[in-house]
C-alpha positions as CSV (number, residue, x, y, z in Angstrom):
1,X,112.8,-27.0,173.3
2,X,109.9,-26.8,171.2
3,X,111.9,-25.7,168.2
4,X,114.5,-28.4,169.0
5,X,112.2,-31.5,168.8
6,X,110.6,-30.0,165.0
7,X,114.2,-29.5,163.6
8,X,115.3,-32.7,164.5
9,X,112.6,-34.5,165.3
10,X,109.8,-33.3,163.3
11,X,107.3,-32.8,166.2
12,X,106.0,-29.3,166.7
13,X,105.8,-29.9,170.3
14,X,107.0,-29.3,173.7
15,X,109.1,-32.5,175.0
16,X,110.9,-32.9,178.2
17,X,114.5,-34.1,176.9
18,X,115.9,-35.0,174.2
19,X,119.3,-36.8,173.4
20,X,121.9,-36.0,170.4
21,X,124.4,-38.9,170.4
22,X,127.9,-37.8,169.4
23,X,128.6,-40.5,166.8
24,X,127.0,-44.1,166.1
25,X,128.8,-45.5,169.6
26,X,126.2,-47.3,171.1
27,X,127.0,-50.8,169.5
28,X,130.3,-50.4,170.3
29,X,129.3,-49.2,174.1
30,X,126.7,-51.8,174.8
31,X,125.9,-55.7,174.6
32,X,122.8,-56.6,175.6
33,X,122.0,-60.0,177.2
34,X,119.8,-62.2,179.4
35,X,120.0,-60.0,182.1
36,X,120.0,-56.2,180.0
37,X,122.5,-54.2,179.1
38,X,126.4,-54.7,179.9
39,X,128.6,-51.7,179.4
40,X,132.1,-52.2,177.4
41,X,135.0,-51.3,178.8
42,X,136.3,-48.2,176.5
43,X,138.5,-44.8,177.2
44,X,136.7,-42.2,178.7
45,X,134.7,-40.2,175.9
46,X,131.8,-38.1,174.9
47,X,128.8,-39.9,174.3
48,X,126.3,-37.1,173.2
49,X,124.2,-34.3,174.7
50,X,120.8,-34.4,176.4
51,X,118.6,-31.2,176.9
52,X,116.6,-31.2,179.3
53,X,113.5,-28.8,179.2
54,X,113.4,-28.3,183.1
55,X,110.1,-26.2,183.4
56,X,108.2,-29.1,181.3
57,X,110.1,-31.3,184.0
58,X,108.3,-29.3,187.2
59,X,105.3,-29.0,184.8
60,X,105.7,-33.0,184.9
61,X,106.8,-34.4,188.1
62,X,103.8,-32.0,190.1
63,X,101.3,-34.2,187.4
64,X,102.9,-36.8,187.9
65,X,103.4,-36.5,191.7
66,X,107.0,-36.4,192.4
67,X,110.2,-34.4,193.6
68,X,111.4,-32.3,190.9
69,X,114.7,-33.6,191.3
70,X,113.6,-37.0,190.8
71,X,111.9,-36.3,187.7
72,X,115.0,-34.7,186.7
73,X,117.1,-37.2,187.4
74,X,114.8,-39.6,185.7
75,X,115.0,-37.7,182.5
76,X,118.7,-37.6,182.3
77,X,118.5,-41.3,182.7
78,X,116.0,-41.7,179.9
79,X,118.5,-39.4,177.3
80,X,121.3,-41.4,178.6
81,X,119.7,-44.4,177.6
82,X,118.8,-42.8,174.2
83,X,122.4,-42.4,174.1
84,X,123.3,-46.2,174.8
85,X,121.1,-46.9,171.1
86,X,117.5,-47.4,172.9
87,X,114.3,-45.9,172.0
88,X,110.8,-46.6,172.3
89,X,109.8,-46.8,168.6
90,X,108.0,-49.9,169.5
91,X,106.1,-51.9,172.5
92,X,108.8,-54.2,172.8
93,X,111.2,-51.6,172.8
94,X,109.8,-49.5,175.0
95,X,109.0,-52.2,177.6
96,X,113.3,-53.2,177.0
97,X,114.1,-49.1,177.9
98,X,111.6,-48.8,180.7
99,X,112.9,-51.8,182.1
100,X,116.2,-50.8,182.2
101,X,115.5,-47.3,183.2
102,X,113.4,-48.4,186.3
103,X,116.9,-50.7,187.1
104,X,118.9,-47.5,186.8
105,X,116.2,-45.4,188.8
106,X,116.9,-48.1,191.6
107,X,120.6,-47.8,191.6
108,X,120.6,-44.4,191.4
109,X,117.7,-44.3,194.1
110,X,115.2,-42.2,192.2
111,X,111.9,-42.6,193.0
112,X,109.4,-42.0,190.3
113,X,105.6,-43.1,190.3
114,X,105.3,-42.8,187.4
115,X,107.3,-42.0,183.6
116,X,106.9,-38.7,182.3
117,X,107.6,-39.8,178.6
């Protein structure tokens, strides 16, 4: 994973996921409005891949106090939502993807205390 995040990422670091969208999709997959995100209807297709680095993830959710599986899940959420065009390159961003992760965490009934990102 290490290796992963400095080729593409530049960072010479561990990291616990990281997402590879398949094409420039997002715009076409998401319009964002007063209450978040709205997903376009559109044919079933392949949006990307996200790795997932599970032993950073156990590593994580025991500092972070939670259920592996929960802070597995969580991740997958948080490279799905790299994959619908959001990042965290700034505040305002970042408070935009966390918002709508912690939506999807409730849907999904994921219980994190805190983000391991």
């Amino acid at each position: 994973m290490r290796s992963l995040n400095r080729k593409y990422r530049g960072e010479d670091r561990a990291t616990d996921v990281l997402a590879f969208p398949a094409d420039d999709i997002a715009p076409f997959l998401v319009s964002r409005g007063p209450l978040g995100i709205c997903l376009a209807p559109h044919p079933p297709l392949v949006m990307g891949d996200v790795v997932i680095d599970y032993r950073q993830v156990e590593r994580q959710a025991r500092a972070n106090g939670n259920e592996v599986a929960h802070e597995l899940a969580a991740m997958l959420v948080h490279g799905v939502t790299h994959l619908l065009g959001f990042d965290h390159g700034t505040a305002q961003a970042e408070a935009d993807m966390i918002a709508l992760e912690r939506r999807m965490h409730e849907l999904l009934r994921i219980e994190v205390s805190q983000f391991g990102h």
